[in-house]
N, C-alpha and C positions, 0 to 999 in steps of 0.2 A: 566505479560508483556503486555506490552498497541501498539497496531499498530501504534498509531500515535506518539509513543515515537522515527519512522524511521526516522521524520521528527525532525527539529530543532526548541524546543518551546521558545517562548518567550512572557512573559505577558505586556502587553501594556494599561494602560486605556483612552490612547487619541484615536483620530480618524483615525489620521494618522502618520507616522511616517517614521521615515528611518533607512535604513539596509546596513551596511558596511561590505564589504568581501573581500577576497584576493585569485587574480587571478594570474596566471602565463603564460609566453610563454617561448618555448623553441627555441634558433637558435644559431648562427655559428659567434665566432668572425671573424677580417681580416684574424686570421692563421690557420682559421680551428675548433681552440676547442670551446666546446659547452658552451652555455650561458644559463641564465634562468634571465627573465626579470619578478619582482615581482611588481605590480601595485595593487593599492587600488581601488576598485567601489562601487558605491551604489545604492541603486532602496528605489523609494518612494513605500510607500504603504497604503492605505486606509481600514480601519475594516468594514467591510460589517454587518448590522444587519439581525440575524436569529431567529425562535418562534417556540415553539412545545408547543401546551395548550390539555389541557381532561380534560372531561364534567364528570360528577358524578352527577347521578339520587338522589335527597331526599331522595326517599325509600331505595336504596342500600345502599347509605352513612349512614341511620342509620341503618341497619343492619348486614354490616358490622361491627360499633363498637358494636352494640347493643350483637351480638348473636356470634363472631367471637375476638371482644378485639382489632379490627384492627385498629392506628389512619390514616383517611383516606386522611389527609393533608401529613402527611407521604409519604405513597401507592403512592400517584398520585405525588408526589415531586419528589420520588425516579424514575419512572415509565419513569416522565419526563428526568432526568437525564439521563437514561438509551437510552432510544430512541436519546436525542442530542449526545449523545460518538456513537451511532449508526451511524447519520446521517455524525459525521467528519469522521468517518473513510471510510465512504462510498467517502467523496468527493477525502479526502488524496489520495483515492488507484484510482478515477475516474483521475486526475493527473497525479499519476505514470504510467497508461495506457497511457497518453497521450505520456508523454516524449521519453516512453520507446519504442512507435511505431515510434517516432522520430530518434533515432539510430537504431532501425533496417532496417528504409529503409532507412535509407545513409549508411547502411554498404551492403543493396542490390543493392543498385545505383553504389558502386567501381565497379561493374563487368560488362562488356561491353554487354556481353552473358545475363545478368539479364537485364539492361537497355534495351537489346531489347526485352525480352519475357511479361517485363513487358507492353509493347503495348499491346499486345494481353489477356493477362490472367492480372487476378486480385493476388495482393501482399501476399493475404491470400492462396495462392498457395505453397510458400515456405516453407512449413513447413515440421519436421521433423519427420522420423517415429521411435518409438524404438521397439526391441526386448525382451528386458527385463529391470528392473529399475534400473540396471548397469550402461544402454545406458544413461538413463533419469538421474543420479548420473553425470557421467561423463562432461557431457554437464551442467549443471549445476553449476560445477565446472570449465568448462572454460569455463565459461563466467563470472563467480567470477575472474577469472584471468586476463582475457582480463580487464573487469574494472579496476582490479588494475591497467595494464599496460598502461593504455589509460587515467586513472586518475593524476597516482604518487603520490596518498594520503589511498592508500590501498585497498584489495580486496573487493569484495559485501560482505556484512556479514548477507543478507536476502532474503527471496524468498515469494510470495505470488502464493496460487496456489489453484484452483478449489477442492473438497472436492475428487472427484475422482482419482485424479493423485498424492492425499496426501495418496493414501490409496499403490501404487505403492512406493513410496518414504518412507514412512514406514515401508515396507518390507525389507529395505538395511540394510545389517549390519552397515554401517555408520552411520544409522538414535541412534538416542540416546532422549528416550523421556524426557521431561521436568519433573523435581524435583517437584511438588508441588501437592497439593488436593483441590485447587482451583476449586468450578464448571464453567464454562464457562459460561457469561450471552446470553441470546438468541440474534440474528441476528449479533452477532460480528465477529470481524477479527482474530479468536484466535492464539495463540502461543501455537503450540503443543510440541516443539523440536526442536534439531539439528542438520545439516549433517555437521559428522567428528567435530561435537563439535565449529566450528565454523560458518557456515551457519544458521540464527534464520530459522526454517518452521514456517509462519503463514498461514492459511486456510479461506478462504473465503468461510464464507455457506451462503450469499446471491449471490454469483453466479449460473445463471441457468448450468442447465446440458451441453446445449451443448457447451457450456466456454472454449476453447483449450487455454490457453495463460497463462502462468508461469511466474511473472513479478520474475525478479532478481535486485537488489540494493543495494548499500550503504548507510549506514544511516549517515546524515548529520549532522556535528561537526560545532562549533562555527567559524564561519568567512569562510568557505569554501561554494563553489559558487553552494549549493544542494537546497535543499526546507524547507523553514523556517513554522512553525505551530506559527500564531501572536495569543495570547489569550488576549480578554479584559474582560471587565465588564461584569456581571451577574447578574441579579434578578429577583424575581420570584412578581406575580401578584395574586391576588384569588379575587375571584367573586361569590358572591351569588343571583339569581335572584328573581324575588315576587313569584317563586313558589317553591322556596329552593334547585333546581340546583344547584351544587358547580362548578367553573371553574376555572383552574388555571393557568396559561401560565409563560413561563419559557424564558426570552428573553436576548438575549447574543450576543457580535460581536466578530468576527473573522476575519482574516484572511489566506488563504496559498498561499505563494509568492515563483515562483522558479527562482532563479535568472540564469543569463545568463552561459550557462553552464551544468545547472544542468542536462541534458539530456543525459552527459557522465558517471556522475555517475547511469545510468537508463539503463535495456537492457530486452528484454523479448524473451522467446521461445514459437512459437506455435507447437502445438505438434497436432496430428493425433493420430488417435487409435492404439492402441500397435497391429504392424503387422507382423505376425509368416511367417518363408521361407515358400515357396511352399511344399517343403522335407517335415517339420513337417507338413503341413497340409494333404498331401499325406497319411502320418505313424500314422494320429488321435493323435499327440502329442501336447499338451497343453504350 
């Protein structure tokens, strides 16, 4: 299971292109009953180019194959590979961050009492504490809910979450781990499992430690107004220098486009350290 599979890919080898989707409103005929006004929109978009290249020393590169059997155009091909799915995923979920602090301060700005404390205190204030991974389940699922209701095109069916609060969320009998014996490759956005079998948990282990924030989402379908993954061309380059350096660079365009909207299917929780009543801290209970 691939992270950026949240997103809606589509392969493109021109430069730019365009993206059609279908939006909705909802309101009130003359007599009252409810309407739903369906309109088509589009957004241009432009493939950005990106490069991830590694340098191989003579002497390693023939000792590698020499003493080891390694082929080293391989190694550094694959190597590369590896580090660009690194770096999308890294940007995908930089995005999802972004959207998803987008609805939660306009869901902190409805309240009159929040608009005004927000003067004084900072928005990272909000957040919530839990007791147990009950707490952390529950809210999590409604906020799956809330999306669906504030969508009308269905619940979050994904969560991304700091390595520490995957370990709380693993504990739920709800939690049900993933089928497979797949090894996880280093620095990625893995897919561990799911809550109640329909919630995907992915894990972010390049987030630092002190990382409180739970993104929750929907994963974006064909023509609905979420966030599109544009993939174009790829090719790889190699380079020999006069003192027999190998170099190879790996050069590809992209895009990821979210279109108008897409910020409702996007919600996140920050969370604080799991904080026990007073009672049990009194009675040394854990």
């Amino acid at each position: 299971m691939n992270f950026t599979d949240t997103a809606f890919k589509i392969s493109n080898t021109n430069s730019t292109g365009v993206l059609f989707y279908l939006d909705g409103k909802m309101g009130a005929d003359e007599d009252g009953y409810g309407t739903f006004e369906l309109e088509t929109k589009q957004k241009i978009y432009q493939l950005e180019s990106y490069r991830v290249s590694s340098t191989l020393s003579r002497g390693l590169s023939s000792d590698l194959n020499s003493l080891h059997g390694i082929d080293v155009n391989e190694m550094m091909a694959s190597t590369l590979e590896n580090e660009a799915k690194s770096e999308n995923q890294k940007l995908l979920l930089s995005r999802y961050y972004n959207l998803s602090e987008i609805t939660r301060n306009n869901e902190l700005r409805k309240s009159r009492w929040n608009r005004f404390l927000l003067r004084f205190i900072s928005e990272s204030y909000f957040s919530f504490h839990f007791e147990n991974y009950n707490d952390m389940i529950k809210k999590i699922l409604l906020k799956s809910n809330f999306i669906g209701h504030k969508t009308r095109r269905g619940n979050a069916d994904f969560i991304v979450c700091p390595p520490k609060y995957s370990t709380y969320i693993m504990e739920s009998p709800n939690f049900v781990y993933r089928q497979t014996k797949e090894v996880s490759e280093p620095g990625h956005i893995d897919f561990i499992g799911t809550i109640a079998d329909k919630i995907q948990v992915f894990v972010d282990r390049n987030s630092e430690y002190t990382e409180n924030r739970i993104i929750i989402g929907k994963r974006t379908k064909s023509t609905e107004p979420g966030v599109y993954f544009i993939q174009g061309d790829k090719s790889t380059e190699e380079f020999t220098d006069t003192s027999g350096d190998k170099k190879i660079t790996l050069m590809y365009r992209q895009a990821i486009i979210n279109m108008d909207g897409a910020e409702d299917s996007l919600d996140v929780i920050r969370v604080r350290d799991f904080k026990r009543p007073f009672w049990k801290k009194l009675l040394f209970i854990k």
